[in-house]
N, C-alpha and C positions, 0 to 999 in steps of 0.2 A: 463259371467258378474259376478264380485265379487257383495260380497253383499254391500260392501262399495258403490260401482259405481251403484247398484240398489239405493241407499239411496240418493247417491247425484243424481239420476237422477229422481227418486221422488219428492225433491225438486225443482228441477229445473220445471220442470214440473206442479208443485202444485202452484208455481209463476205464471204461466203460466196462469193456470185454474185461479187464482184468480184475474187475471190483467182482463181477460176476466170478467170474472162474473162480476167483480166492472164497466164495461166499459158497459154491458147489464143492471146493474142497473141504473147506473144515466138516459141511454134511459129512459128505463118505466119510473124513478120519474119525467124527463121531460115532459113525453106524457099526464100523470095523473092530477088530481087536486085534490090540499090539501084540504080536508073538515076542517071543524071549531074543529070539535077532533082529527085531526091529521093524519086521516086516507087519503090513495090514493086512489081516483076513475079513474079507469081506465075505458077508453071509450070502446064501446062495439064495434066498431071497428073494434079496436086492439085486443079482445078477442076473437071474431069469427074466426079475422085470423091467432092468436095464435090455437085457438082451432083446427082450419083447421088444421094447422100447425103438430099439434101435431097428429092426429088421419090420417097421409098422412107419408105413407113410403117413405124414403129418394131420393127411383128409381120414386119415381113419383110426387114427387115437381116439380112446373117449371124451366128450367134451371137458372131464375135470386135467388131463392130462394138456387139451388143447389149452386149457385156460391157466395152467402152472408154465407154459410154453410164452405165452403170452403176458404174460407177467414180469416174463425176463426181460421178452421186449420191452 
């Protein structure tokens, strides 16, 4: 792969990652609530099962968790 086509495919790519990311944020600002300074409070919830989430290797998510993972891809 030239490095041109590593560059456009960075690109492409980096669209990619950020269609995602902006599509993960507006969730949370949906799920949260705006306090009176502006801030989001996110329910604890969502944070336990983020936390879960995050401290749980990929082989041992449950298969609906493997399959929203999978999806992103």
């Amino acid at each position: 792969m030239t490095e041109a086509e590593i560059a456009e495919l960075t690109e492409v790519l980096a669209a990619i990652e950020h269609k995602r990311w902006s599509d993960w944020q507006r969730y949370v600002h949906s799920e949260c609530t705006r306090t009176k300074n502006g801030d989001l409070l996110i329910p604890a919830r969502l944070v336990d099962g983020w936390q879960r989430q995050m401290d749980t290797a990929y082989s041992d998510l449950t298969e609906a968790e493997k399959e929203s993972d999978r999806k992103q891809v």
